[in-house]
N, C-alpha and C positions, 0 to 999 in steps of 0.2 A: 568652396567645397560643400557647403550647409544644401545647394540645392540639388546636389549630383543624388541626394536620397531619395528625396523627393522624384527628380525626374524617372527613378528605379518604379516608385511605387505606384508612377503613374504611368509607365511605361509598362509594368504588369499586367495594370487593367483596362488598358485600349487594343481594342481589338487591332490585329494585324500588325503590332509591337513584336519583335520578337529578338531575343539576341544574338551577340554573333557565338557562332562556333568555333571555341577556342578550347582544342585538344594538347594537354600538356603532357609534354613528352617523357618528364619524370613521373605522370599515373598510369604512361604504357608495364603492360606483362612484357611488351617486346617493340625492339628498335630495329628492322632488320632492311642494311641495304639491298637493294632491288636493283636489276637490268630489264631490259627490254629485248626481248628475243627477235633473231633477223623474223618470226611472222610477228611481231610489234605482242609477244606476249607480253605478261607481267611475270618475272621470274626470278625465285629468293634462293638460295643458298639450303639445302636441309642435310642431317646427318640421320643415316639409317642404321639402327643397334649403334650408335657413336660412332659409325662407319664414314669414311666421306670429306670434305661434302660434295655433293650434286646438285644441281640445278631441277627443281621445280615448279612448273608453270600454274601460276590461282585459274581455274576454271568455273565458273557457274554454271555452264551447259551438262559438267559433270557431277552426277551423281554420289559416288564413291570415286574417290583416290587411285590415280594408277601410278606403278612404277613398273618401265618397262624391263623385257628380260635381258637385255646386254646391260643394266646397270646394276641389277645383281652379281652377273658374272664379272664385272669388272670392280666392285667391292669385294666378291671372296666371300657373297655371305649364301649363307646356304639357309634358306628358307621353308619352311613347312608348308604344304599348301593343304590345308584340307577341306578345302569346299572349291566350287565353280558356281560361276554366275553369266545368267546371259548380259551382254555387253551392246550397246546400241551405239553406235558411232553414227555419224554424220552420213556416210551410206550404204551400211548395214548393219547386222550383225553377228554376234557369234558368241558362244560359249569360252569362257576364260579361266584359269585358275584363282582363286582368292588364298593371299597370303597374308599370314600373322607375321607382324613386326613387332616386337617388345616395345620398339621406340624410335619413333620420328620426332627430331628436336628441329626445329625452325626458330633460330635467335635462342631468348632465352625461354620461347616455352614447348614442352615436352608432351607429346601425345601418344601418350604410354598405350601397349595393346590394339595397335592401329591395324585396320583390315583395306588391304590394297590388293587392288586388280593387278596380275601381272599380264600385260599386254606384250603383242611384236615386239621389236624394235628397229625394228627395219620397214617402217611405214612413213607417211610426212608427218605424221601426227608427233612423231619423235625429233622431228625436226630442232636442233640446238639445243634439248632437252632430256630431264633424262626420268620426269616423270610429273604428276598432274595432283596438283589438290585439290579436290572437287568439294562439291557442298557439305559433305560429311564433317571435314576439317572447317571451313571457311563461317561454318554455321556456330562454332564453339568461341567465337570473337567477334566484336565486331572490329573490321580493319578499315585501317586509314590509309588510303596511298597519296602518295605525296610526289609529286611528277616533278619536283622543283629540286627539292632535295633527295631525292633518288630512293625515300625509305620509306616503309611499310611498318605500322607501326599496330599493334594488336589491345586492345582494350576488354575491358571487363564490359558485358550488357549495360550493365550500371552507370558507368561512363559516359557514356554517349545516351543521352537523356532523352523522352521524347517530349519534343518539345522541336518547332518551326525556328530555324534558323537564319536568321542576316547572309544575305549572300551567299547562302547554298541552296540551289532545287531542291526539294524532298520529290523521289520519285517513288510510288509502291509498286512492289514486287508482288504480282500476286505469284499464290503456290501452285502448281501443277503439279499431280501426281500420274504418273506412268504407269498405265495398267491398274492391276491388283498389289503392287508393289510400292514400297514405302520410298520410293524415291524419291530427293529432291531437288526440281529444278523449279525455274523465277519465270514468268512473264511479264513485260512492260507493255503498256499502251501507249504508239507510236501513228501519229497523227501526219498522214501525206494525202493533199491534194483536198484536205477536208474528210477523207475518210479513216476510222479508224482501224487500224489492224493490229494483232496480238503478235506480238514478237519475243519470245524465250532470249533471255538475258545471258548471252555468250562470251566470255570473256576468252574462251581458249580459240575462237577462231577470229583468226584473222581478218577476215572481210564478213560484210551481213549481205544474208542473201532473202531470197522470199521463192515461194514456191507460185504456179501458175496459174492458179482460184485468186491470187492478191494482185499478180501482175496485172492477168488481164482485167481489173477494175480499172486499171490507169492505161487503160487502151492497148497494151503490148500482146501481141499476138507471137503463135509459136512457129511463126513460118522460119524463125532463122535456125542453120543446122549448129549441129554441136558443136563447141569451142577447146582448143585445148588452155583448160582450169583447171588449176592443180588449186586442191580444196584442201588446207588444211584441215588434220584431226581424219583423214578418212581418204581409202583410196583411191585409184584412179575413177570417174566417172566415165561410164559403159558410156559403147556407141549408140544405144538406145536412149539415152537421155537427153532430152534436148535442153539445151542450155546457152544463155545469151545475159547480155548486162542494162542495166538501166541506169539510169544517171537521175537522181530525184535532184528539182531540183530547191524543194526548202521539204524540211521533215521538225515535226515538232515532236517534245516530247516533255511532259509537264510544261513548265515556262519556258524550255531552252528551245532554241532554234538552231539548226542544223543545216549548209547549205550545199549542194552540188557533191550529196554521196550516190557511193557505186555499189549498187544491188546486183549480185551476182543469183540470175531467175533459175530454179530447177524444181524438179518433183520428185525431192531427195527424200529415202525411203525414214529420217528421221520426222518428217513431217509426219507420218502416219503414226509412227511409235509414238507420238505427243496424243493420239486419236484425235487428232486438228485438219489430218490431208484432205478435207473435202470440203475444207475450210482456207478463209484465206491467210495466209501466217507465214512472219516474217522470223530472222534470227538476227540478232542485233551484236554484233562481233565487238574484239575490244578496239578496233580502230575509231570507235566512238569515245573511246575514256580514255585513251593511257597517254594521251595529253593534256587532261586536267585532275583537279586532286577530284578524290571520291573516297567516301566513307561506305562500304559494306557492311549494314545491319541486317541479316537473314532471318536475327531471331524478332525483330521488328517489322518486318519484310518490308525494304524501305532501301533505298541509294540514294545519296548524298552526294549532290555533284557542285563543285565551289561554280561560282557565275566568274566570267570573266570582268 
């Protein structure tokens, strides 16, 4: 045992030492089992005014919080809405009501005064769900999902240290901001073919896609006609959109490697709401994580993805 201190203190100060990441489940604010939604969301259990519970899906493409309007009406709660906001979805957008909730509990912690979007319900976006936690929420913790043992677990900033971990990528997030608007969503730098392209950190859609300034660097031209793709998070794609698939077939992304994914190509009007469309830029869905653990630090801007 006399040398295990030693190896600490020298293990300190060699560079590229680092320890492992070891999250103890009695320092979580919250333990909360998790499902997988038929689009491979991530999706916990929440109670709205102690109403419930319901099913909602972690999103990073989203900004603010939504819960749609058939999941009000089948709680019985009757909601105040006094403001509207405009709404950018995957392909377009629109003006929405913004509702005060006293209180959205997820597990055992409680996000008293919560301001959520109420959306359709009768969209794919609502698909198995019955509403979205966007960056608003997701930024107040950092979380840990756990693909093994099925639960999601919420930590204080503090917790989760910065500091280079054993066996986990540290990936950064940078911020993008939306306009003149305080919004917040993530971009990664995702590495195909040797060139790099900026791709917004998506967890609420299901598949990643790239718009047609990205494709065609890797040679893909738009002679094919439109597909029917049904795109999570946003409605049907007009006959005017041309849209077709790519198969990459190694994509990096910090250390990890990634082999034979499917890029769904379009020149979806959220690319322009990024002010990126005439640029080339991808969207990176959760079909990339919600089969390995990952730690979500937004206020570090940082993802944490365990190595296999």
């Amino acid at each position: 045992m006399r040398w295990s201190g030693a190896f600490l203190v020298l293990c300190a100060l060699a560079s590229g030492c680092a320890a492992p990441l070891v999250l103890d489940e009695q320092e979580a604010l919250a333990v909360i089992p998790h499902r997988i939604s038929p689009n491979g969301q991530i999706v916990v259990e929440v109670l709205l005014n102690d109403q419930g519970p319901v099913d909602f899906a972690l999103d990073t493409g989203a900004s603010i919080s939504v819960v749609f309007d058939q999941t009000l009406t089948k709680l019985g709660l009757d909601v105040v809405s006094n403001d509207e906001k405009v709404i950018q979805g995957m392909l377009g957008l629109g003006r929405f009501p913004i509702a005060d909730v006293d209180r959205v509990q997820i597990g055992k912690d409680a996000w008293e005064r919560a301001r959520l979007a109420i959306l359709p319900g009768d969209t794919p976006a609502s698909r198995g769900i019955d509403g979205i936690l966007g960056t608003d929420y997701l930024g107040r913790h950092a979380l840990a999902y756990s693909q093994g043992n099925r639960t999601l677990q919420l930590y204080t900033q503090n917790t989760v240290q910065e500091i280079a971990y054993r066996g986990w990528a540290t990936i950064p997030l940078q911020r993008l901001q939306i306009g003149n608007s305080d919004a917040r969503v993530y971009v990664i730098d995702i590495v195909i073919q040797g060139r790099h392209v900026p791709a917004l950190l998506d967890l609420g859609t299901e598949m990643s896609l790239m718009n047609w300034n990205a494709a065609r660097a890797f040679g893909v031209t738009q002679s094919r006609s439109k597909q029917e793709i049904e795109v999570s998070g946003a409605i049907e794609v007009d006959d005017e959109t041309k849209v077709a698939r790519l198969v990459v077939n190694e994509l990096q992304l910090a250390n990890l490697t990634w082999r034979n994914r499917l890029f769904l190509i379009a020149d979806l009007p959220v690319f322009e709401a990024l002010g990126l469309g005439n640029e080339p830029m991808a969207i990176v869905g959760v079909d990339f994580f919600n089969q390995r653990d990952i730690v979500i630090d937004l206020v570090r801007e940082r993802l944490l993805v365990k190595l296999r």
